[in-house]
N, C-alpha and C positions, 0 to 999 in steps of 0.2 A: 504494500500500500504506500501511496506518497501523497504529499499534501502538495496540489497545482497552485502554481501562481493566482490561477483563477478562484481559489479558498474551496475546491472541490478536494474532495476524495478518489483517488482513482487506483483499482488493483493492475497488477500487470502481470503476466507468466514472464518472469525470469530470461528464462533461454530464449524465447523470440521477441521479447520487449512490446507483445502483441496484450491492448487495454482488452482487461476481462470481466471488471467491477466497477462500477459506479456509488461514489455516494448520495446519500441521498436530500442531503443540503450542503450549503456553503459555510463552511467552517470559521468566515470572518478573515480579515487582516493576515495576509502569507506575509508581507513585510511590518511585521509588529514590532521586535525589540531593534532599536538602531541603538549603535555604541562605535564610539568614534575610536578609529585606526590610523597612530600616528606615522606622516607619511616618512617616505626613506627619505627625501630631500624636499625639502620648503619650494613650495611652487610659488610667484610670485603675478597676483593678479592683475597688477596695473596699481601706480601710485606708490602707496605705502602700505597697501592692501597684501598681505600674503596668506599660501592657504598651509597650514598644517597637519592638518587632520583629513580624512575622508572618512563618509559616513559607510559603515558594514552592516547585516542585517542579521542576527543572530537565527536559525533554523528554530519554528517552532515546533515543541515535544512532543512526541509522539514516541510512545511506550506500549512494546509489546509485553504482554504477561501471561506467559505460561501458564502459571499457577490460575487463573478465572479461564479455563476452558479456550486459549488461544485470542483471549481480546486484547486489543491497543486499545490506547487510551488517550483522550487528545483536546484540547482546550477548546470548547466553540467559543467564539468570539464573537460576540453582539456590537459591541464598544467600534467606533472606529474614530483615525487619526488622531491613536496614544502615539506615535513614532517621532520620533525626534524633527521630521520636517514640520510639523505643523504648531505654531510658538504662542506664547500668551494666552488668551481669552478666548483665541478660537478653538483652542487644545482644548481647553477647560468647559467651553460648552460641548465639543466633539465627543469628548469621554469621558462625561458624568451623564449621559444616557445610555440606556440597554442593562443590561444582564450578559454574565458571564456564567459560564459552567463546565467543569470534567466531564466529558460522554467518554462512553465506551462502545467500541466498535468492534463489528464482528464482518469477514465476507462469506455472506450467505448467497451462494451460486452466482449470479449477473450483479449484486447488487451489493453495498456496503449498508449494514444495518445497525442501526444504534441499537444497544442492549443495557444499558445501564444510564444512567444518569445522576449528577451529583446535584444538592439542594441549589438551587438560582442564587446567585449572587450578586448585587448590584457592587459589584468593585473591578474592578481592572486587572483580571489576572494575568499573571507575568510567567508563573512557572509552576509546577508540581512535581510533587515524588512522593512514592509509598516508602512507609513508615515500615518496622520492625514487626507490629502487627499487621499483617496482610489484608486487615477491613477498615484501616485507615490510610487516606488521603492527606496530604498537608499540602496549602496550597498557600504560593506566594503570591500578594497582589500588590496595588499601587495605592496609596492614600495621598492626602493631600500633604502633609508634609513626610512622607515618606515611603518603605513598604512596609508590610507584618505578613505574617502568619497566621494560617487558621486549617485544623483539621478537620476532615470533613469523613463523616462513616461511608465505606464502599458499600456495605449490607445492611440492609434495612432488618 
């Protein structure tokens, strides 16, 4: 399974690279986390303008788990323009609407199907990982002056 640019889901057989699954929504934002990459040599823009840095785009997580019957597991993203291009007030109205959530995924024949779902969250999640216990989630998000933490139960 790989996460399209286009915020789709899509399976593929390996050896022919021939698409075999589809998901079944759009998973939000493929260019969500930006974190700047300082450059090998200072480019110089005109004046006294120079560029340092260039922006990279961290791969969103996508976690297979054995252990839950061969599901991934993958952030939908409601929220859009958290990424570093979008600055001030317009950020701030952009991604303080929606709901975020951990879905769990499964390919069932033609198609990518959600089989699990974690409680909605109205925060801006950034990242997740399972815990030591196996029926819990810990999930990193964005707040206004910073990130936290918050576990969430995999089984009801």
């Amino acid at each position: 399974m790989i996460l399209e640019p286009n915020n789709v889901l899509n399976g593929y057989f390996a050896p022919e690279e021939t698409l075999e699954a589809t998901g079944i929504r759009n998973y939000g934002d493929f260019h969500e986390l930006a974190y700047p990459i300082k450059l090998e040599k200072d480019e110089i823009i005109g004046g006294f303008d120079t560029k340092t840095f260039r922006e990279i785009y961290a791969s969103r997580r996508f976690e297979l788990r054995p252990a839950f019957e061969g599901q991934s597991f993958i952030i939908y993203k409601e929220r859009t323009g958290s990424s570093g291009i979008v600055k001030g007030t317009v950020q701030k109205v952009l991604t303080s609407r929606g709901i975020d959530q951990v879905v769990g995924v499964k390919w069932a024949g033609e198609q990518i199907v959600e089989t699990w779902k974690s409680k909605k969250l109205s925060k801006n999640i950034l990242d997740f990982t399972f815990t030591e216990k196996p029926e819990r989630i810990m999930v990193l998000y964005k707040e206004r002056d910073g990130c936290a933490l918050e576990a969430l139960q995999l089984k009801s």
